[in-house]
C-alpha positions, -999 to 999 in steps of 0.1 A, spaced: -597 395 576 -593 388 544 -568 399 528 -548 370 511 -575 352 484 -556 349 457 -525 330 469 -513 318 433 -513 350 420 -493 361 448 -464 334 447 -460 336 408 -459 380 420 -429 368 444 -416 346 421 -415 372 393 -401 398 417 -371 371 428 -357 365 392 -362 399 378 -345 412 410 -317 388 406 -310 398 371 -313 438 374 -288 433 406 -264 407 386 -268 437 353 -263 467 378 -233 447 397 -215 442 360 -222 479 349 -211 494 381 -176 471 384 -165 488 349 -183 525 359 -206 524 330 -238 523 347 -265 552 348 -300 544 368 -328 569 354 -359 564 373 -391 580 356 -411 585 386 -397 592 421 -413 574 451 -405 590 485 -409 568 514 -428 592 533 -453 625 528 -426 644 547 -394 634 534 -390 655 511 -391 690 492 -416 699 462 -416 724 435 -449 735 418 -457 741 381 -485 757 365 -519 760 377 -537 754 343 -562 723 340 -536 691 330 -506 705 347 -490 686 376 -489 701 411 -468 685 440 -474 698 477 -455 686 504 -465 691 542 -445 706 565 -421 685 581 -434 692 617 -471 677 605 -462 639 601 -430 638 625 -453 632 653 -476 606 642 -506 606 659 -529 578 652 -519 546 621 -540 570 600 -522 606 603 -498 600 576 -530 598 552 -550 624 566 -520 648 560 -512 634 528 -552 643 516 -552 679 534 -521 689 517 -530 681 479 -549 714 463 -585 708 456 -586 724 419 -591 707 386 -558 702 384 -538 669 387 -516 671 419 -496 651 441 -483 647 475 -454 630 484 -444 616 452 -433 624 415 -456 615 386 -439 605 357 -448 620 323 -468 586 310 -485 586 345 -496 619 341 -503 615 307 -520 588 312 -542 598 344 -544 636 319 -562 607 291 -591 595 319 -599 631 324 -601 641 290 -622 615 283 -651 624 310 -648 663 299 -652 652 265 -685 634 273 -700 670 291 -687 650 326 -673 660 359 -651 641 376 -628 647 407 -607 616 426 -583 614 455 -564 584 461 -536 584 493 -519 556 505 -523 543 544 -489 541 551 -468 563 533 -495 592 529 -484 593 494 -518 613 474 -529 619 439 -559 642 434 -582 660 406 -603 683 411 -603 674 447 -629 699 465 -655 696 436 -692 690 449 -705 664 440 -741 646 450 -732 616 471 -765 595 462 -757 560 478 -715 570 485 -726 578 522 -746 550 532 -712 530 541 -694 564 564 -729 569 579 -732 530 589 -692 534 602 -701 568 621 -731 550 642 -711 520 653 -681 537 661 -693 566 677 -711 541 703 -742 554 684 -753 517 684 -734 487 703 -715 473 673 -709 436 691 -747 432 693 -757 445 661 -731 418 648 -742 387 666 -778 396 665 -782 398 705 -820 408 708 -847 418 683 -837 454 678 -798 443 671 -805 413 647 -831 441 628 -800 468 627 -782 436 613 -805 428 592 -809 464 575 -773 467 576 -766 440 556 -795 453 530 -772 485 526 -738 476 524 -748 447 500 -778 458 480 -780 498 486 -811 490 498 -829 527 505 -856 521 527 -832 502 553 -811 531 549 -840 555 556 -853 534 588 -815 536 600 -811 576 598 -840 579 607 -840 561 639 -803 568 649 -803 607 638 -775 626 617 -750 634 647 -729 605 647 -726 610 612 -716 650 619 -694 642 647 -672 617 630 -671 635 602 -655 666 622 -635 643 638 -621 632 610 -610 669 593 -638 665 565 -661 695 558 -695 673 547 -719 674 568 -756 659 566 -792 676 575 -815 686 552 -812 659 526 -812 631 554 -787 605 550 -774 621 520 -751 651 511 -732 672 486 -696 665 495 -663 661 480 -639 633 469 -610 649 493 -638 647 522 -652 609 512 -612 599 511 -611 614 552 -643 596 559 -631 562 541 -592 566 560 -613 573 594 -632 539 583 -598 520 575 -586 532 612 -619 519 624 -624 487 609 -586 475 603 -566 500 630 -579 493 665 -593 533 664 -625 524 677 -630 557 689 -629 550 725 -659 518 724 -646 495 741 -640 455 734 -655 461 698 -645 419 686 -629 411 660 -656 390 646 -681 421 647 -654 440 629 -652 411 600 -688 411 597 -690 448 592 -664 449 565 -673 418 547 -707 434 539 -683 460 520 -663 435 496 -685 432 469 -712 458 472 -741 467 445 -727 484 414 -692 489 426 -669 498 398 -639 495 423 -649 460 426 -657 456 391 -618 471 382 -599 456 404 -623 430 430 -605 404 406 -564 408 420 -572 429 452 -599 430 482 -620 458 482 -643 471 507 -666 500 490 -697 514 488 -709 528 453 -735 554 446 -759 566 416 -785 585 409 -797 596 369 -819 630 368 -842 621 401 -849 656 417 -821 669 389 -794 650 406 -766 634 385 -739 615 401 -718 580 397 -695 576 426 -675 548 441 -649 550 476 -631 532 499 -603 507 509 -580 487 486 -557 464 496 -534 456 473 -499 441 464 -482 472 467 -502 491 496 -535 495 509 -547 531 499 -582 546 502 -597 553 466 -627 584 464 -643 590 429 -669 611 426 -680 622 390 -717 632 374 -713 611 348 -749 590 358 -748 557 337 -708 554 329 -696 528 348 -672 521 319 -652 557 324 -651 552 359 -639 515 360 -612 529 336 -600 560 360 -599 536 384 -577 508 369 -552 538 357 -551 551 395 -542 512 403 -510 511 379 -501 547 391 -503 541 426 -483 505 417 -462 522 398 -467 504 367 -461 538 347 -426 539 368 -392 540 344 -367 519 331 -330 513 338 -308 530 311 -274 520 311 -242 540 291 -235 509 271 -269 520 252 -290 491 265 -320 500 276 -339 472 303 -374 473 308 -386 469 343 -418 445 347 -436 471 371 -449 449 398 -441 465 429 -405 462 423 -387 498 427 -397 498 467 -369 469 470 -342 484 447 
């Protein structure tokens, strides 16, 4: 897989971490010796969706909400995707910014509160979830919104028929016979290009209940039928599909198809890393690896929608990313939501270290508070 393409970067990241690390520890050993140090963090990070308690404030559009799931829901760990499929279930699905599993800081907020404002300001809607893999930590907006899914589906639908057994996933990839290298070649047409009359042969010929299944599987709501391949959903559901995809693709859930290779698996997601018109790409393709599948659609049949979900794996996390807005033709709002989710979810809005002696240090926020 890959998931290491940008090696410099990296080492100067490790390099930065090691000396600002060493300095906070040498400041914070000095303060503490002579009992004048004070460590205010501006945004809590828990280490886990259930570790801790959560208060709620008010329900008006802007205003943070934090939810916490019961303890007894992520003790027992069911799959490597659980933690995230709690995390999503448990954040509320109104226009309202909320949180599971972590504290937003007030320029976090304020700055996620900015992206909004900008879309409603423009006549827009736009919703989001973004949960982290492993921890299950979730922000969300307007979470349950429906939205058109234009091209969004075409990458859960191609996951649902390969790992339902729908389709034989080893032949498709090594183009075994004429029927497997012409799924191949379609499949390639989609993930890469959005191509929609390879889509349309591939619904058409596979049907809609691998999609339905997987999708129930999963916890999500959306279901397809009468609009074919495609769907009104929502971004809490495309963040369920794209977590069941991560388990798929990078988590050995195959959903009991056996001896699914490696190789077939790598094939599959590399279509995804730099798909047609992604604006995850587009914000972040440069630093991380992305696999996502965008989707569009300007006024045809009076459908509006911009949309953009699925993995990123970056320097602090992999996390599954779903935006889904109406704002047709706006790929600069939505590359800018996206970027702020980045630094939130890094916790590049994340405090400072105040000490008593009235010095203030600013912390480079590159991952950092984790090792603290």
């Amino acid at each position: 897989m890959n998931f290491g393409k940008h090696v410099k970067r990296k080492a100067l990241y490790c390099c930065s971490v090691s000396v600002v690390g060493l300095l906070i520890a040498c400041l914070i050993g000095f303060a503490m010796g002579v009992g004048l140090v004070d460590v205010h963090l501006e945004e809590e990070a828990h280490a886990a969706a259930s570790s801790g308690t959560s208060s709620e404030t008010s329900s008006t559009s802007g205003a943070l909400k934090k939810n916490s799931a019961p303890q007894s829901q992520t003790q027992a760990v069911s799959s490597p995707t659980q933690v995230a499929l709690d995390g999503i279930s448990a954040v509320e699905g109104s226009a309202t910014i909320t949180t599971q599993g972590f504290t937003l800081s007030a320029d976090s907020q304020a700055a996620v509160q900015s992206q909004i404002a900008t879309f409603e300001a423009d006549g827009y809607t736009a919703s989001f979830v973004l949960a982290d893999i492993t921890t299950g930590r979730t922000i969300a907006y307007n979470a349950d919104a429906q939205i058109y899914s234009a091209s969004s589906a075409k990458a859960p639908y191609l996951i649902s028929l390969f790992s339902t057994g729908t389709v034989d996933l080893n032949s498709v990839a090594q183009s075994a016979d004429a029927q497997s290298a012409t799924v191949h070649q379609k499949v390639d047409a989609v993930l890469r290009n959005s191509d929609n009359a390879s889509y349309d042969w591939l619904y058409k010929t596979y049907g809609l209940d691998c999609f339905n299944t997987w999708a129930e599987q999963a916890g999500a709501a959306s279901r397809m039928g009468d609009r074919g391949g495609y769907l009104f959903t929502s971004a809490r559901d495309m963040a369920k599909l794209w977590t069941a995809g991560y388990g798929f693709l990078f988590a050995g859930q195959t959903g009991g198809v056996q001896n699914i290779t490696p190789e077939s698996l790598q094939w599959l997601s590399g279509d995804m890393t730099n798909s047609l018109n992604s604006c995850i790409h587009a914000a972040l393709g440069d630093a991380d690896t992305v696999y996502t599948k965008a989707g569009w659609i300007n006024g045809e049949g009076d459908l509006y929608a911009l949309n953009d979900a699925g993995l990123v794996m970056s320097q602090s996390g992999t996390y599954v990313l779903a935006v889904l807005t109406n704002a047709c033709g706006r790929n600069d709002l939505l590359t800018s939501l996206i970027g702020t989710l980045d630094t939130v979810h890094s916790g590049g809005y994340a405090g400072v270290i105040r000490f008593k002696l009235g010095v203030t240090l600013a912390v480079p926020q590159i991952g950092l508070w984790p090792m603290l």
